[in-house]
N, C-alpha and C positions, 0 to 999 in steps of 0.2 A: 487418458485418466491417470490421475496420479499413483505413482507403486507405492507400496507399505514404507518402505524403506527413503521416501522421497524427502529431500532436507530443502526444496525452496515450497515458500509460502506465499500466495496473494497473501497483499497489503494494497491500502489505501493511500492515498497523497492528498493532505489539504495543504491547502493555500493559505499561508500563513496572516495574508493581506486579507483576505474579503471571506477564509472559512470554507469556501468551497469544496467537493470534495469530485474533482470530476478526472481522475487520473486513475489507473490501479496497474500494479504490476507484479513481477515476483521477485523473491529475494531470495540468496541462500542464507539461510540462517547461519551453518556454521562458519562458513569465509566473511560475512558481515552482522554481527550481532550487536553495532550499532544502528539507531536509526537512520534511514537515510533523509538527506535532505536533496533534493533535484531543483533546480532550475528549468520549468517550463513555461507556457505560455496561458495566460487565461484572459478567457473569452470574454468574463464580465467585466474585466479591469481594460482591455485590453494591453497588454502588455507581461513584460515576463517576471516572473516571482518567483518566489521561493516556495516548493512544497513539500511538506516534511510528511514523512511516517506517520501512522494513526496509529494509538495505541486502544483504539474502538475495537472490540471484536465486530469483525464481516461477516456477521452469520451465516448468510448467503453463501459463502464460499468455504466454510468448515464443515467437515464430513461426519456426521455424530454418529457414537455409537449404536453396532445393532444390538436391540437386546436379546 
């Protein structure tokens, strides 16, 4: 589980070619507070692209507060 004090975040990776959104990873925020861009492989294009940062919230993976 993640501690209070924890500075990396899941993020998303789409695919800048086809939209897809099938990568996710983590990042630290404060050593990289730009977006990143990766080079991987997708499945529906076959071939390798470019996937950049989502600036979508992942709800799924943010911890909301308790009331």
């Amino acid at each position: 589980m993640a501690n209070k004090g924890d500075k990396r975040k899941l993020i998303g990776l789409v695919s800048e070619e086809s939209g897809e959104r099938i990568y996710y990873t983590s990042k630290n925020t404060q050593n990289t507070p730009e977006k990143l861009a990766l080079k991987k492989y997708s499945k529906k294009l076959r071939k390798h692209v470019v996937f950049t940062e989502t600036k979508k919230n992942l709800g799924r993976n943010e911890v909301k507060p308790k009331k």
